[in-house]
ROTILO-925843 format. One record per residue (C-alpha): x, y, z; chain; residue in three letters. Coordinates in Angstrom, 1 decimal. Each point is the difference from the previous one (the first is absolute). Layout:
BEGIN
NODE;c1;c2;c3;kette;rest
NODE;X;Y;Z;A;ALA
...
END
This chain:
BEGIN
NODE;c1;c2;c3;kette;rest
NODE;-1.2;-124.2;116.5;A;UNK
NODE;2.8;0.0;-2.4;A;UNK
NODE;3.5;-0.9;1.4;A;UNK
NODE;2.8;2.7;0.1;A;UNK
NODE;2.1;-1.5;-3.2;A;UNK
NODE;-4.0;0.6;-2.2;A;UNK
NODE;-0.4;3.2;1.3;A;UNK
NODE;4.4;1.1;-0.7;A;UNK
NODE;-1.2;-2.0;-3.5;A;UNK
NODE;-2.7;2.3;-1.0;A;UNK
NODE;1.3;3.0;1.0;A;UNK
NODE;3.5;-0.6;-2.1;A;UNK
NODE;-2.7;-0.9;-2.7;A;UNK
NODE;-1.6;3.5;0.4;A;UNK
NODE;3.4;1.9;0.3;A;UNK
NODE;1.3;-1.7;-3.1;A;UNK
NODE;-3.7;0.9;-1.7;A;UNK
NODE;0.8;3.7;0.6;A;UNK
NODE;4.1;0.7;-0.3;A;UNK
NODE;0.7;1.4;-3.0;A;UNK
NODE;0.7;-1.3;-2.8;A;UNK
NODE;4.1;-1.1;-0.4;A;UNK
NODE;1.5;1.1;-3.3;A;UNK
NODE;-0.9;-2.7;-2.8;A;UNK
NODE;2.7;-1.3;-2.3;A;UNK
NODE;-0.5;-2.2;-3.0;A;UNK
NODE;3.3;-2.2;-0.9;A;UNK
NODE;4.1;0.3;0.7;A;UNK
NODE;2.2;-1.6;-2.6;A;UNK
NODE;3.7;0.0;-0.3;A;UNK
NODE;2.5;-2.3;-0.9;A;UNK
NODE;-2.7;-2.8;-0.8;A;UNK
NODE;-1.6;0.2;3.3;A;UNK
NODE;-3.4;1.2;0.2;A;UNK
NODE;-2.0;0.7;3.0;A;UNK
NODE;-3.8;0.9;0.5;A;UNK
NODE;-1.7;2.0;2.9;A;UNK
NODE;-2.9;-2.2;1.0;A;UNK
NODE;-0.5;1.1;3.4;A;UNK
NODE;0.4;3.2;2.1;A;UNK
NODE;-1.2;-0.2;3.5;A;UNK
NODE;0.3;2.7;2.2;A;UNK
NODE;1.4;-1.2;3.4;A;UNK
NODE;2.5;2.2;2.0;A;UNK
NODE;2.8;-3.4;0.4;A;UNK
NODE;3.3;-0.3;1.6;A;UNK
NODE;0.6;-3.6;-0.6;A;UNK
NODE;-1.7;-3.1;-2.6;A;UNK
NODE;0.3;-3.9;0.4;A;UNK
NODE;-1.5;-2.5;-2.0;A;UNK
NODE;-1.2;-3.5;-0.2;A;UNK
NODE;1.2;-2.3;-2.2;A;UNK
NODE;-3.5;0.0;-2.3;A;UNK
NODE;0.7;4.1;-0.1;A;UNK
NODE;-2.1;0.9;2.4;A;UNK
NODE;1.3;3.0;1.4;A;UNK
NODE;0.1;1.7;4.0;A;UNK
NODE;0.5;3.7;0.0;A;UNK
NODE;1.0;1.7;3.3;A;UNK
NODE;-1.6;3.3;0.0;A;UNK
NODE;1.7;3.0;1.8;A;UNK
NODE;-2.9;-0.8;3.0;A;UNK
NODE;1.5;-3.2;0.8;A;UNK
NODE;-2.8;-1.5;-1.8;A;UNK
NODE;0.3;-2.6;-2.6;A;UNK
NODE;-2.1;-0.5;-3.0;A;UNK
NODE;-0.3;-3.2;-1.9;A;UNK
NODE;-0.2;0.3;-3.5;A;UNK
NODE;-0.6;-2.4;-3.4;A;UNK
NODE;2.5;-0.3;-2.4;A;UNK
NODE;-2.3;2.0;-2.3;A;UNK
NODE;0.1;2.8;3.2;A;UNK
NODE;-3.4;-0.1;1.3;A;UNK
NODE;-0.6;0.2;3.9;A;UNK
NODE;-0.7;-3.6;1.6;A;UNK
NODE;0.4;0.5;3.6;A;UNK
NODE;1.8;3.1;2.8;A;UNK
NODE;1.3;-0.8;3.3;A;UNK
NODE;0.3;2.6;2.5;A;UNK
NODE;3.6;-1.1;1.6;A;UNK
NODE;1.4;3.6;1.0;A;UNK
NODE;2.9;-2.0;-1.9;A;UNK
NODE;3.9;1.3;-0.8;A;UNK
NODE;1.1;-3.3;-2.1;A;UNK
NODE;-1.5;-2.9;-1.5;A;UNK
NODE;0.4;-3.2;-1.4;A;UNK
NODE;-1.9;-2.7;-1.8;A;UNK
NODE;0.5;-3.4;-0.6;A;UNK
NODE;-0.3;-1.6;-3.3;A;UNK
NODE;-3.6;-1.1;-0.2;A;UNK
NODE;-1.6;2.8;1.7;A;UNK
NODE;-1.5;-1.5;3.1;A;UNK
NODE;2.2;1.8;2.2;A;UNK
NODE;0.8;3.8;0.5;A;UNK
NODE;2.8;0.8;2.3;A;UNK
NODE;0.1;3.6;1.0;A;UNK
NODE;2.7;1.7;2.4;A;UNK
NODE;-2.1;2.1;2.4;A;UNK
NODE;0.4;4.1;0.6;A;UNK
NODE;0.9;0.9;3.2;A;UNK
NODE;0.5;-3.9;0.9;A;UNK
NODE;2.6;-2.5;0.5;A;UNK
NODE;-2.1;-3.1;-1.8;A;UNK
NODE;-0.9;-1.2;-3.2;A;UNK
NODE;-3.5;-0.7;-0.6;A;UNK
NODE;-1.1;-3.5;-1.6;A;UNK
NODE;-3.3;1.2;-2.2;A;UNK
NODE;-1.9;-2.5;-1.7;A;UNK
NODE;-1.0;1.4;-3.4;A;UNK
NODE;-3.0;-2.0;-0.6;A;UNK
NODE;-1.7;1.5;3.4;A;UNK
NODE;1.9;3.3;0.6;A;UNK
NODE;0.6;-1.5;3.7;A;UNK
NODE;3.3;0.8;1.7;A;UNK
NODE;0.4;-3.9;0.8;A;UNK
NODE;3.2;0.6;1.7;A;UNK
NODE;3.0;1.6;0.9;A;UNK
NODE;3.9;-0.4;-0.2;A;UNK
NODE;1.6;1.4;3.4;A;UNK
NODE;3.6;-0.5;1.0;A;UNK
NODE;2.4;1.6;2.8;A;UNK
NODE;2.1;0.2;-2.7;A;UNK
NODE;-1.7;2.2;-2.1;A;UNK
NODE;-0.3;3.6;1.5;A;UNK
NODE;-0.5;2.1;-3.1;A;UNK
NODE;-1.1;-1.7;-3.3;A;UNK
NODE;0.1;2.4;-3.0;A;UNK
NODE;0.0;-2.6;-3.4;A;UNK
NODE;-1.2;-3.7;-0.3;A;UNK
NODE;0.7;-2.4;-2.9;A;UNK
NODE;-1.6;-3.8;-0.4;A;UNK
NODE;2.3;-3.1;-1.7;A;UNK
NODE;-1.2;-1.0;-3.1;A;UNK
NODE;-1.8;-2.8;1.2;A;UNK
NODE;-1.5;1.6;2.6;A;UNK
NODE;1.6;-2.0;2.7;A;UNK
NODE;1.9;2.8;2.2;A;UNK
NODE;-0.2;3.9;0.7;A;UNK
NODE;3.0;2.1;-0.1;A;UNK
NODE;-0.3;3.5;2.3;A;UNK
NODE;2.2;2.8;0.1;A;UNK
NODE;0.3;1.2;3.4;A;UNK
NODE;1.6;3.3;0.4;A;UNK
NODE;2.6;0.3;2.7;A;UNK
NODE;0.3;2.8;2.3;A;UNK
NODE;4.3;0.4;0.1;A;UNK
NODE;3.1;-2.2;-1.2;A;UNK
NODE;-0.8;-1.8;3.5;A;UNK
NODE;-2.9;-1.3;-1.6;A;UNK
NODE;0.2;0.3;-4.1;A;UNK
NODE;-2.9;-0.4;-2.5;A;UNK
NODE;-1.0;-3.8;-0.2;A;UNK
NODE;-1.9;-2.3;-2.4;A;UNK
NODE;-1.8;-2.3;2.3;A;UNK
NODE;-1.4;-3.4;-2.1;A;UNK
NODE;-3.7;-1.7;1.6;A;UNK
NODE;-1.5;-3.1;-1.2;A;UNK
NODE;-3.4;0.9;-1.4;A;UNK
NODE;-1.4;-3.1;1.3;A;UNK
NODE;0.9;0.3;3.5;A;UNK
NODE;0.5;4.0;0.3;A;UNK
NODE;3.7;-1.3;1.9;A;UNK
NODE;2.7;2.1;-0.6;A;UNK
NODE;3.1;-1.8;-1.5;A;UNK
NODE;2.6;2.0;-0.4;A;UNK
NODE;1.5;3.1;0.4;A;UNK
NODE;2.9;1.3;-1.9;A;UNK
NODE;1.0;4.0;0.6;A;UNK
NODE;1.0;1.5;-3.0;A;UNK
NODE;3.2;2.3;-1.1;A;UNK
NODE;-1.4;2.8;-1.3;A;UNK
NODE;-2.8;2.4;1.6;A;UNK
NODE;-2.9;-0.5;-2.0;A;UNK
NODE;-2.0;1.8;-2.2;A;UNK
NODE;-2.7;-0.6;2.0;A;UNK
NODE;-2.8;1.3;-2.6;A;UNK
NODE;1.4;-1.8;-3.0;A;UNK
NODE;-1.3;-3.5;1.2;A;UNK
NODE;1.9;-3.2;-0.1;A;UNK
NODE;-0.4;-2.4;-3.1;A;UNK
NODE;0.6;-3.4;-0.9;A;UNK
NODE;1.9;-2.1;-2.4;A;UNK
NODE;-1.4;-2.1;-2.6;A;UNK
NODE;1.2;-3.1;1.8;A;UNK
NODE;-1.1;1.1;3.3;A;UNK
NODE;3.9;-0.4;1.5;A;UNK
NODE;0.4;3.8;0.3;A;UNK
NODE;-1.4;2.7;1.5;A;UNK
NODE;0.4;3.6;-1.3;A;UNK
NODE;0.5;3.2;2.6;A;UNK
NODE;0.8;3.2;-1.8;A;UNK
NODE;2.5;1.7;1.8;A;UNK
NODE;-0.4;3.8;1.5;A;UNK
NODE;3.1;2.0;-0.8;A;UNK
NODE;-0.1;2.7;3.1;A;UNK
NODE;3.3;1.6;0.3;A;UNK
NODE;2.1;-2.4;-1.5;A;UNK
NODE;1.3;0.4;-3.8;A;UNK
NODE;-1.3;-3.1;-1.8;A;UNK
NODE;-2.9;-2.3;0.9;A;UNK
NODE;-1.5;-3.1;-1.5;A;UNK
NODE;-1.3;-3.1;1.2;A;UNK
NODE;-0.6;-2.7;2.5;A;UNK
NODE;-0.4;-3.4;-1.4;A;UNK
NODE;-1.8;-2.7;2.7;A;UNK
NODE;0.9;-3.7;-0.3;A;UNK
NODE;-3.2;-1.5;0.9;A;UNK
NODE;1.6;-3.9;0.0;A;UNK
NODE;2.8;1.3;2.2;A;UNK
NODE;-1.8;3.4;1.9;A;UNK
NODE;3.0;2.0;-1.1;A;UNK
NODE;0.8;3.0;-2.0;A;UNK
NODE;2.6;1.3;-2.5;A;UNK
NODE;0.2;3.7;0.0;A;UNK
NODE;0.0;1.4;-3.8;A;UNK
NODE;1.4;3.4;-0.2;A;UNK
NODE;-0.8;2.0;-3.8;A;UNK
NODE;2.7;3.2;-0.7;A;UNK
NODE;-2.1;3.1;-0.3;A;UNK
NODE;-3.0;-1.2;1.2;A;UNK
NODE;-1.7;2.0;3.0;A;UNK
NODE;-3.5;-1.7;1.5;A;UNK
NODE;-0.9;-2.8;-2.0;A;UNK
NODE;-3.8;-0.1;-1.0;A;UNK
NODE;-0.9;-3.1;-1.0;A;UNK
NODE;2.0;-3.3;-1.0;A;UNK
NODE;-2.2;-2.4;-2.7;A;UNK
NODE;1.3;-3.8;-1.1;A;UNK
NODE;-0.1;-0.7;-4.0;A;UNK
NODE;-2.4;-2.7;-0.8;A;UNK
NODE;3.2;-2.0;-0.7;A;UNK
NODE;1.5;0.3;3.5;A;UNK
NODE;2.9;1.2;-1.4;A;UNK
NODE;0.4;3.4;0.8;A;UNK
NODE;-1.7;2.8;2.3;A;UNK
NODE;-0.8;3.3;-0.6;A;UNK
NODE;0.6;3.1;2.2;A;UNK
NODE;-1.3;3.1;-0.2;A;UNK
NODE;1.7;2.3;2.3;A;UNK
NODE;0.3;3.6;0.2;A;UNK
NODE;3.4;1.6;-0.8;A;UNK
NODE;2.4;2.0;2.4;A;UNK
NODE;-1.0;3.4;-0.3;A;UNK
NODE;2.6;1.7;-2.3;A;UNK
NODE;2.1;-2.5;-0.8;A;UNK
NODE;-2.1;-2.9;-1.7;A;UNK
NODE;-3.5;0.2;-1.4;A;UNK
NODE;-2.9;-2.3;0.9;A;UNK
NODE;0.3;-3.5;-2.0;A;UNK
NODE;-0.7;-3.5;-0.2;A;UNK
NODE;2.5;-2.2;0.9;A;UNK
NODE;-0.5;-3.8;-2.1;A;UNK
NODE;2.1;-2.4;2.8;A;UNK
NODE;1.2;-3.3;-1.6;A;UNK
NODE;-0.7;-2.6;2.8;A;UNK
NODE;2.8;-2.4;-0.8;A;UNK
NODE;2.6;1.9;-0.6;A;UNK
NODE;-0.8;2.6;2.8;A;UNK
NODE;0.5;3.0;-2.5;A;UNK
NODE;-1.6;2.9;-1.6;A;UNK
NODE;-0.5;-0.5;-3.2;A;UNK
NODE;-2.0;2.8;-1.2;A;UNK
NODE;-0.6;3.3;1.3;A;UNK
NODE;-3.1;1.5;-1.2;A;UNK
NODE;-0.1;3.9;0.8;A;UNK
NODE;-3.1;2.1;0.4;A;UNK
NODE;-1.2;2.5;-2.3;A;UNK
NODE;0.7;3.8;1.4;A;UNK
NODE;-2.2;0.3;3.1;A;UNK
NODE;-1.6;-3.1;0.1;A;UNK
NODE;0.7;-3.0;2.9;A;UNK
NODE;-0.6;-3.6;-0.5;A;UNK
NODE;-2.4;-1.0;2.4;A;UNK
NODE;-1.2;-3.1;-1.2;A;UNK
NODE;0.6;-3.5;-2.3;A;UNK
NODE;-2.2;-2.2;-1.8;A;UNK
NODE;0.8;-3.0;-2.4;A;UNK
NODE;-2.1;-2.1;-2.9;A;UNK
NODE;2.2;-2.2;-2.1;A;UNK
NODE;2.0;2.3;-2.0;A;UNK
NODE;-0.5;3.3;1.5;A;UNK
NODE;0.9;2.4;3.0;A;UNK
NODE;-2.9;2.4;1.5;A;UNK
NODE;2.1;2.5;1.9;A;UNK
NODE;-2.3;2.6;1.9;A;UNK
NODE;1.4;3.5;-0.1;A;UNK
NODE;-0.9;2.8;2.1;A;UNK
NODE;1.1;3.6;-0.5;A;UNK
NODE;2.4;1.1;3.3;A;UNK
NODE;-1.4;3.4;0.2;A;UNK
NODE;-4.1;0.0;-0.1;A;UNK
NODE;-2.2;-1.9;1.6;A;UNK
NODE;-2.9;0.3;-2.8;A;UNK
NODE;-0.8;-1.4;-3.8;A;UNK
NODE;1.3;3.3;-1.9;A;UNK
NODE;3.0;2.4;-0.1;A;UNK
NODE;-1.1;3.2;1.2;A;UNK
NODE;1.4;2.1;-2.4;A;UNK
NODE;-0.1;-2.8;-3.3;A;UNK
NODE;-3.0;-1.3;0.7;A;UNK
NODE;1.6;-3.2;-0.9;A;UNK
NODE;-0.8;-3.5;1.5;A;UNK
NODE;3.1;-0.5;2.5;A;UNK
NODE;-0.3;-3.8;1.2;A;UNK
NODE;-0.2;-2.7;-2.1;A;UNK
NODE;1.1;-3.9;-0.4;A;UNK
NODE;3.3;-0.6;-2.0;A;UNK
NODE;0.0;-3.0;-2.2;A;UNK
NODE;3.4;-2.4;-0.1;A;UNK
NODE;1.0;-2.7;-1.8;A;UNK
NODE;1.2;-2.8;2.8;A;UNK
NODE;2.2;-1.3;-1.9;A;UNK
NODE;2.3;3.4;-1.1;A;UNK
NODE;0.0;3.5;-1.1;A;UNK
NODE;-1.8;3.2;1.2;A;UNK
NODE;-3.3;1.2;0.3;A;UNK
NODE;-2.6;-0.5;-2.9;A;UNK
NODE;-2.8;1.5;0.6;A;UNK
NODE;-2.3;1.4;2.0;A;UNK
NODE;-3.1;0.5;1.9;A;UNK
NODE;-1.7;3.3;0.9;A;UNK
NODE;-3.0;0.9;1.5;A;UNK
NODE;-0.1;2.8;2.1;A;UNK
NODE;0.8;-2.9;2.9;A;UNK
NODE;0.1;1.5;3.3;A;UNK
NODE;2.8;-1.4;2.1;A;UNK
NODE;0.7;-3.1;-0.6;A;UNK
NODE;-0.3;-2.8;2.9;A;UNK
NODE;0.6;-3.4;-1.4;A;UNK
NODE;-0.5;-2.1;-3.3;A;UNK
NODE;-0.9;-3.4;0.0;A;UNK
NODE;-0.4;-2.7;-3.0;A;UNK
NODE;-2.9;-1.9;0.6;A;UNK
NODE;-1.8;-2.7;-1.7;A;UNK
NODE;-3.2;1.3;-1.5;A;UNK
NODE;-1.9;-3.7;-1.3;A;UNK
NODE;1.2;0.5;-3.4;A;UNK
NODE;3.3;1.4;0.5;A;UNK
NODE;1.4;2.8;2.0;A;UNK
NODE;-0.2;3.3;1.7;A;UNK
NODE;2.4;2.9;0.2;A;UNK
NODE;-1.7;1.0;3.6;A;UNK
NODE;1.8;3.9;0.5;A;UNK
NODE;-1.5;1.1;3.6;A;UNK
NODE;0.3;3.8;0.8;A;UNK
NODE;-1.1;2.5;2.9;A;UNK
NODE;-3.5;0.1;-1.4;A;UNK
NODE;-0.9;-2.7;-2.6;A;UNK
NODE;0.7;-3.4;-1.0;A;UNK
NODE;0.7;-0.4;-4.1;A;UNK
NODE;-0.1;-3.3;-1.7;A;UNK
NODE;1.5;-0.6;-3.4;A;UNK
NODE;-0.1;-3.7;-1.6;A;UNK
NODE;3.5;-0.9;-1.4;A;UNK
NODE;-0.8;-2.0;-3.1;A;UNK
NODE;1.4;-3.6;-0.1;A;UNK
NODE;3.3;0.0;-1.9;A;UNK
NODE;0.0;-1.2;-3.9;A;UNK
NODE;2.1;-3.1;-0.6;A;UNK
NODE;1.8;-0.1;-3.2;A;UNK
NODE;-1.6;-2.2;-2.9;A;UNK
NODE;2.2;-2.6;-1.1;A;UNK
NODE;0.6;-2.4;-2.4;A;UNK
NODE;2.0;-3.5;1.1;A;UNK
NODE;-0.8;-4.0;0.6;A;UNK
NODE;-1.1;-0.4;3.1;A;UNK
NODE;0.7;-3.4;2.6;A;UNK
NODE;-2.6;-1.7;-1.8;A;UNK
NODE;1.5;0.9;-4.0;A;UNK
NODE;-3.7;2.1;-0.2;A;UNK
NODE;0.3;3.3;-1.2;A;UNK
NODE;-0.2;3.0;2.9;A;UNK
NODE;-1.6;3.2;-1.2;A;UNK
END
């Protein structure tokens, strides 16, 4: 008799067979970068992760993840009934905050089997989970319950499941945002939640020292998501604006000198939700504020889309647009040859390749007097 993960398998296979078709789109091109839809799949997802080789994990709006080729075609489901996930860099192991819970399930991919869990005193409502880049230790955001006991990351050693250390953060978090993680490993993200005060921001988690620095962004209101550059320079924050005083904008934070030192503000009616980064450019999801559908009710128009930026400067150049339905997360994920724009909405998954960047021809004597062409 088939298992529970075969028969969740076949019937995502069936369901996928018969949803409708998502609207196709050829190419994008501007400013030099050109994109291609290779993949739409249709899966209702709130959050994405993925492995190192590209192989992606898509949290459905069921709690239940789907594991997915670079290319987008269904490998595996497990049925987790989960609210967050994590995986580590090679795949083997799926960690998946648990609804209604107060543990973190340990699944091992290969077999679907929930091996173990990650329980702690400590930990009385987990909401977002993020792994080091190695792997070696999870980071949970705990939501508090008063300023008696405050919103905590709370570290555990993936080899043991021990808890290591606790550090309780300044800000109350934006508990649906999710944490994230430096390049380096030595910081951990925890977008901030603005509730009645005028200006929010960030919390920024020492892991070496299980401390925090509390980063507060002028005009910023609840801050959505907070990505690393692939340099490790800077981080990204998209944050909503104060109502009537500030629009909603990305705020580029220089890490060494502690400043602001760009301020990228959203098109009219659109909020930043989401940041993803190749080598030269800036994904930047964009959802419009007022609908929750593809298409302006009286336009017709396409309403959300993904802003392209230059990292190193200047505004936006370009765009994608198609007929997205709210935007949950981008990702930029290896895809065996290159890489993936991965652009995750509330009812399909779309996958663009992001060709490899041209280097310039040249003429010069190299180390070895040859000639390099």
């Amino acid at each position: 008799m088939p298992n529970l993960r075969t028969r969740l398998a076949a019937l995502l296979v069936v369901a996928l067979a018969l949803a409708p078709v998502l609207p196709a789109s050829a190419h994008f091109a501007s400013a030099g970068v050109k994109l291609t839809l290779v993949k739409s799949v249709p899966i209702a997802g709130v959050q994405l992760a993925s492995t190192s080789g590209g192989t992606l994990f898509a949290l459905t709006n069921k709690g239940i993840v789907a594991e997915l080729s670079p290319s987008g075609q269904l490998l595996h489901t497990f049925a987790l009934r989960a609210s967050a996930i994590a995986v580590t860099p090679d795949g083997a192991t799926l960690y998946a905050v648990q609804k209604k819970g107060k543990d973190v399930a340990i699944v091992k991919t290969s077999t679907g089997a929930t091996e173990n869990a990650i329980v702690s005193s400590a930990m009385s409502d987990p909401t977002s989970i993020a792994l080091s880049p190695h792997g070696n230790t999870l980071y949970v955001l705990n939501q508090g319950t008063s300023t008696y006991n405050p919103d905590s990351v709370i570290a555990f050693s993936t080899q043991t499941g021990n808890r290591t250390w606790t550090d309780k953060i300044g800000f109350t978090a934006n508990a649906g945002a999710g944490l994230s993680i430096s390049t380096d490993g030595q910081t951990v993200y925890v977008p901030g939640y603005s509730g009645n005060t005028p200006t929010s921001g960030f919390s920024a988690v020492n892991t070496a020292l299980s401390s925090h620095s509390d980063v507060r962004l002028r005009g910023s209101y609840d801050v959505n998501s907070i990505t690393t550059t692939p340099g490790g320079d800077t981080v990204w924050v998209a944050a909503e604006g104060m109502p009537g005083m500030y629009n909603p904008a990305v705020y580029v934070y220089d890490l060494q000198s502690g400043q602001v030192m760009r301020t990228l503000r959203a098109p009219a009616n659109q909020v930043p939700v989401s940041v993803a980064f190749d080598a030269t450019n800036a994904f930047v999801a964009l959802n419009n504020q007022w609908f929750d559908h593809p298409y302006d009710n009286n336009t017709g128009k396409a309403i959300n889309y993904v802003g392209i930026y230059g990292i190193a400067g200047g505004g936006m150049v370009g765009k994608i647009v198609h007929a997205f339905p709210p935007i949950k997360g981008l990702l930029v994920s290896a895809n065996g040859t290159g890489e993936n724009l991965d652009v995750l909405t509330a009812r399909g998954l779309y996958l663009y390749s992001i060709p490899a960047p041209v280097a310039a021809t040249t003429t010069g004597t190299t180390s070895s007097g040859s000639t390099a062409s």
